[in-house]
C-alpha positions in Angstrom: 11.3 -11.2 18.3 8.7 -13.2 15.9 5.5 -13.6 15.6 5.0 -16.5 18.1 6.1 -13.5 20.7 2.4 -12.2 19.8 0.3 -14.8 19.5 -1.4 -16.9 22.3 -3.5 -20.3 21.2 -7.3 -20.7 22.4 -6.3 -23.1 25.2 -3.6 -21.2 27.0 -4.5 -20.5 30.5 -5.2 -16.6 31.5 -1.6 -16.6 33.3 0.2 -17.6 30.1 -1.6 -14.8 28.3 -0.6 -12.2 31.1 3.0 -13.2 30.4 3.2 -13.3 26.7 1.6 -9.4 26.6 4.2 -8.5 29.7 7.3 -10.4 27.7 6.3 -8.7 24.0 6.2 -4.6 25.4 3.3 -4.3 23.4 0.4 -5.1 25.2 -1.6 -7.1 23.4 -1.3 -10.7 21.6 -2.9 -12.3 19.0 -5.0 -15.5 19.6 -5.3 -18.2 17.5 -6.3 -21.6 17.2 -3.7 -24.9 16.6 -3.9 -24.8 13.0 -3.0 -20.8 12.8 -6.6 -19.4 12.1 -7.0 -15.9 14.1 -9.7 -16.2 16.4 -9.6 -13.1 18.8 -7.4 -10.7 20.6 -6.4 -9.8 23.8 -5.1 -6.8 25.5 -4.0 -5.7 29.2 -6.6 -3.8 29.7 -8.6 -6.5 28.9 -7.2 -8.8 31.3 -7.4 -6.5 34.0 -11.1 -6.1 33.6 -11.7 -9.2 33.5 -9.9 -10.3 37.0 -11.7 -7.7 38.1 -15.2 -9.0 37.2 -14.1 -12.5 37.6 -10.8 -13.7 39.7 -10.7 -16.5 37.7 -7.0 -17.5 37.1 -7.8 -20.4 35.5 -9.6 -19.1 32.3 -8.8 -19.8 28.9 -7.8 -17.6 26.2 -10.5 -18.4 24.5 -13.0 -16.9 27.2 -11.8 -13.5 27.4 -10.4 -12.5 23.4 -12.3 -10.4 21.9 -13.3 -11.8 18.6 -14.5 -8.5 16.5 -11.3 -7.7 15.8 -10.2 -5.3 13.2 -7.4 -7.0 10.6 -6.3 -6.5 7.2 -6.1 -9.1 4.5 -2.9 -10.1 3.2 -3.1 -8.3 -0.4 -4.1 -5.4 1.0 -1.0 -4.9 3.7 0.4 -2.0 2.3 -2.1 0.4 3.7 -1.4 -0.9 7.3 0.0 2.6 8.4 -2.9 4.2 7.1 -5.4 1.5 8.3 -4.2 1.8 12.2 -4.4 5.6 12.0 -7.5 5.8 10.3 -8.4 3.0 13.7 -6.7 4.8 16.5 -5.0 1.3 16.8 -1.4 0.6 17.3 -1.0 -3.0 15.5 -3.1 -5.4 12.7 -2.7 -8.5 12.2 -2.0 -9.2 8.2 -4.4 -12.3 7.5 -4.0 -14.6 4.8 -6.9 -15.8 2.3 -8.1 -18.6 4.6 -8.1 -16.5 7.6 -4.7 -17.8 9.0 -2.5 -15.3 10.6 0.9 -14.3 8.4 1.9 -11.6 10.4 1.6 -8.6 12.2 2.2 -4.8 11.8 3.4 -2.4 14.5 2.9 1.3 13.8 6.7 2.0 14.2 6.6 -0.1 10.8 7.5 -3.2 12.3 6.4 -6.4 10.6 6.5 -9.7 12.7 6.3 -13.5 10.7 6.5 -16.8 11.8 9.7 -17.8 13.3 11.5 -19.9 10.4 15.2 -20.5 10.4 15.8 -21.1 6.7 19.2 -21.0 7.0 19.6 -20.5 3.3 22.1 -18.6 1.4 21.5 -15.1 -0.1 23.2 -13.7 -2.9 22.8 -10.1 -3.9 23.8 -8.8 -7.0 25.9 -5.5 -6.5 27.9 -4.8 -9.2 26.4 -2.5 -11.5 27.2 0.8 -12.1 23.4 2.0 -11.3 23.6 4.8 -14.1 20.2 5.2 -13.8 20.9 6.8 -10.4 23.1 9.1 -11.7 24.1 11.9 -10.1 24.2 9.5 -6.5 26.0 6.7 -7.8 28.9 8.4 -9.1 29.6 9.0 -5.4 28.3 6.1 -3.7 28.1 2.6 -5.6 24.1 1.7 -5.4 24.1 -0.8 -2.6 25.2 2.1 -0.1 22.7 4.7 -1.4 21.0 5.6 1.3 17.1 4.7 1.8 15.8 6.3 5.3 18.7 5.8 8.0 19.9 3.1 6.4 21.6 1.9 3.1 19.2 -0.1 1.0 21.9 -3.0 1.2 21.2 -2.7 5.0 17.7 -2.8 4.5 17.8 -6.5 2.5 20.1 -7.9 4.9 17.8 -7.4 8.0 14.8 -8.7 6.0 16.6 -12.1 5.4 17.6 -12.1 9.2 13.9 -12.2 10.2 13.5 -15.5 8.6 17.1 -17.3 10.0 19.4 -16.1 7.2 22.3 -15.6 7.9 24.8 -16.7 5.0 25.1 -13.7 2.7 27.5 -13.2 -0.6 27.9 -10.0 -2.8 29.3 -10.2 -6.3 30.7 -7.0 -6.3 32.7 -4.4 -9.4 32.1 -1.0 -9.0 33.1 0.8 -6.1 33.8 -2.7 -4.4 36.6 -1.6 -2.1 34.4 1.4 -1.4 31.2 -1.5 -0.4 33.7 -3.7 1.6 35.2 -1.2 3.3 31.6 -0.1 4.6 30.3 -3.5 5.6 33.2 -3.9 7.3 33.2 -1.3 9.5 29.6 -2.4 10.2 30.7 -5.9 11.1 28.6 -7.6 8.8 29.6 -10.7 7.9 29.9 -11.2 4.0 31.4 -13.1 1.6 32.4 -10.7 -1.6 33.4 -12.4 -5.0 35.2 -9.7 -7.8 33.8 -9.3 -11.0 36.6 -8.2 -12.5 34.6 -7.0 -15.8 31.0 -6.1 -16.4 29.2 -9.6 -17.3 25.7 -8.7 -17.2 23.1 -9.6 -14.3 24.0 -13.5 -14.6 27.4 -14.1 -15.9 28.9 -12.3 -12.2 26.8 -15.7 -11.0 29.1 -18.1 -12.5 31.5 -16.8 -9.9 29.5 -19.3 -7.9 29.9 -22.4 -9.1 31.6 -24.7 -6.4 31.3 -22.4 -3.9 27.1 -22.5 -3.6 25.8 -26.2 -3.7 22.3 -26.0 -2.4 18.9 -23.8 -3.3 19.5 -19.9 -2.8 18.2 -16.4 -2.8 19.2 -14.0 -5.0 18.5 -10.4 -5.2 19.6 -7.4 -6.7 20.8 -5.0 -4.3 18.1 -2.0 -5.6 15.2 -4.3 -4.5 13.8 -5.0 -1.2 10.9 -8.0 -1.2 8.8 -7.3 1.6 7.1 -10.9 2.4 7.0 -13.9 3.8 10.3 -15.4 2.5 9.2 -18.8 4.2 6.4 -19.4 2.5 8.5 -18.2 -1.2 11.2 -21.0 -0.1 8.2 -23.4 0.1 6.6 -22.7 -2.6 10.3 -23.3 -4.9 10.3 -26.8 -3.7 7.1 -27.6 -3.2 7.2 -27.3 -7.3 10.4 -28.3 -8.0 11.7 -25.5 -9.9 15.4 -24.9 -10.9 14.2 -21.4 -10.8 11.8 -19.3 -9.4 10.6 -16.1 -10.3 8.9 -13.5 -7.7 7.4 -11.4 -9.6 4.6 -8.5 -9.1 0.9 -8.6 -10.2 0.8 -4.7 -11.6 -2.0 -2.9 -13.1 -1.1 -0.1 -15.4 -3.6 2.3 -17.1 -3.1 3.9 -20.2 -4.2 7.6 -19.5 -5.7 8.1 -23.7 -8.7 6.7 -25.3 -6.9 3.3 -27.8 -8.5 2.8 -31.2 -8.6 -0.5 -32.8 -9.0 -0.5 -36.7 -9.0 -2.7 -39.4 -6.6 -3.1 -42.4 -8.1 -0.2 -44.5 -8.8 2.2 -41.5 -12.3 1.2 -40.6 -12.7 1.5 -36.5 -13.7 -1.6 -35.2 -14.2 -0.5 -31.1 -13.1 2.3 -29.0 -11.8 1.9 -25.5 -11.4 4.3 -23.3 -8.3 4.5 -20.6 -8.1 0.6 -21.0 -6.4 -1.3 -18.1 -3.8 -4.2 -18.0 -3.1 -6.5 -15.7 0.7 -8.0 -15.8 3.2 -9.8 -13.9 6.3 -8.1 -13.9 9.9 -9.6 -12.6 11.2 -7.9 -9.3 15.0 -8.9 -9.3 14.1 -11.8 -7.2 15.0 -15.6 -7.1 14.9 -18.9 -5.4 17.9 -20.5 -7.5 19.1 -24.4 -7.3 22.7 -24.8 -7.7 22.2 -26.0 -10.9 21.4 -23.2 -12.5 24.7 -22.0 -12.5 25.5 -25.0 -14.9 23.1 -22.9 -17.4 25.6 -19.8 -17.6 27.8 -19.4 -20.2 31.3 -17.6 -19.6 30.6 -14.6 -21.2 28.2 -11.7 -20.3 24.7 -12.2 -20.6 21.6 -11.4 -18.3 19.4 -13.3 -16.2 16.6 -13.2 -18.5 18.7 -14.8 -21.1 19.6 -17.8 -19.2 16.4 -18.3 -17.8 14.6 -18.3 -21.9 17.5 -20.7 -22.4 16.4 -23.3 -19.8 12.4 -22.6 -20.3 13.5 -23.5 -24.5 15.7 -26.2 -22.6 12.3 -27.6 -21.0 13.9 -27.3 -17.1 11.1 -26.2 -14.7 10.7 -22.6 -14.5 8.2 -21.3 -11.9 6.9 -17.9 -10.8 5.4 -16.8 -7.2 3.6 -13.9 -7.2 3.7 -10.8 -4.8 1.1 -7.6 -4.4 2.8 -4.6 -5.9 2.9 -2.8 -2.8 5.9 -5.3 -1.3 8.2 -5.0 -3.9 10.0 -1.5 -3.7 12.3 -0.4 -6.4 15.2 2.0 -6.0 16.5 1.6 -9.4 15.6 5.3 -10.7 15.5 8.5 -9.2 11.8 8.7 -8.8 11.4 5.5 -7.1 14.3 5.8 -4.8 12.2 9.0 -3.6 8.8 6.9 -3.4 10.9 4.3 -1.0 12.6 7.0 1.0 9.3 8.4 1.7 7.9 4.7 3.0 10.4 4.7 5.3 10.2 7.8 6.7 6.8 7.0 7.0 7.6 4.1 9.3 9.8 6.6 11.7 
């Protein structure tokens, strides 16, 4: 189900309403007007007190929602969990900056978007070693490690499937018989190119070429993007990028007091615990095909290509995500942090 199974607009009739909340299990839907803005919501129990005060079948939406509704804005989603329990309330709607609706949260962790079939390649990136994970990956190759009851590979491919994707390829190395043997047996259907020898996070790419002729995803498989990939997609070509970049706004604190001084040692201010904001690159891209033209046959990373074609003058762009949507499994630590959010969703 998407979102449109939880939303109602204004001018639905009170009969529509009752079978939207009856269809959706959840009872209660969203209202909102033709243009997306939330206006209200609407619960069974508020439909059955208001047939009782009323017998009116022929109501609008509009005349029974209840309009002080409790929602969270977009940039802030991360502490839905915590927001609904601190509530006593069972779903939020995640609002964007202009008060349209962009999704809804479900306290079994569910997240609900706009329907969008984007039917739009994916390609993640899973054939590093992940030494960084060692002692785990020198059992399990890192797109099987296990994140909650799932593997994190698992956890990417269902996030693309909310928004209509469908068409995924791995470029896979180590452990690949190990990885195709699993997704197999899962009856997942993927595509697998062999990189035969370690070529960096963008020379496995080149494996593409004449095989991928239209825009893509790619992500690494240690990554999960939790966001509206619809809106990413637009935003690429919207701008016309060869390449875009979602990356994370971060803010990092160093924990000392920094001293500035001149040449011979004089102190010219002190700051104490000074903050920095920074974008930082997730693993993440909206690729056009030709791209791939930009790789050379050799190893080299992503990052490298990419500084070739921003020296080259090709249109580089960046969208940019809250920290809290991009999780990172690519170290010990972090693969704990991410366990724990999805056990938290259980």
């Amino acid at each position: 189900m998407n979102l449109e199974g939880f939303t109602i607009d204004t001018d639905e009739q009170l009969l529509a309403v009752m079978k939207k909340i009856d269809e959706n299990a959840k009872g209660i839907v969203y209202v909102t007007d033709a243009e997306g803005f939330l206006k209200g919501t609407i619960t069974d129990g508020d439909v059955r007190r208001y047939i009782l005060r009323n017998v009116n079948m022929s109501c609008r939406a509009a005349d029974v929602m209840h309009t002080n509704y409790k929602f969270i804005p977009k940039e802030e989603a991360f502490k839905a969990r915590e927001f609904m329990q601190a509530n006593h309330i069972t779903s939020v709607p995640i609002v964007n900056a202009d008060g349209r609706l962009d999704s809804i949260e479900f306290a079994d962790g569910e997240r609900y978007y706009k329907s969008a079939n984007l039917d739009t390649p994916v390609v993640i990136m899973a054939g590093g070693k992940g030494t960084r994970l060692y002692p785990y990956t020198q059992i399990l190759p890192k797109p099987l490690i296990p994140v909650g009851e799932k593997t994190i590979t698992e956890h990417i491919l269902e996030h693309f499937e909310k928004f209509g994707c469908t068409d995924f390829s791995m470029i896979v190395n180590y452990k690949r018989d190990f990885i195709k043997a699993y997704f197999k047996e899962s009856q997942k259907e993927i595509k697998y190119y062999d990189e035969t020898e370690f070529r960096g996070t963008a020379g496995g790419l080149r494996l593409l070429k004449g095989h991928i002729n239209e825009t893509f995803f790619m992500t690494n498989c240690d990554i999960l993007i939790e966001d509206n990939y619809y809106e990413i997609l637009k935003y690429h070509r919207q701008h016309g990028n060869l390449i875009t970049l979602v990356c994370a706004l971060k803010k990092e604190t160093i924990p000392y007091g920094i001293i500035e001084t001149k040449e011979n040692g004089e102190i010219i201010r002190l700051k104490e615990k000074p903050s920095f904001d920074f974008l930082t690159n997730t693993g993440f891209y909206v690729i056009e095909p030709e791209f791939l033209d930009e790789i050379p046959d050799s190893f080299i990373h992503i990052t490298d290509v990419i500084q070739s074609c921003i020296d080259k003058g090709m249109k580089v762009g960046v969208y940019p995500v809250i920290a809290d949507s991009w999780m990172d499994m690519g170290q010990i630590e972090e693969l704990e942090k991410m366990r724990q959010r999805m056990e938290n969703r259980q």
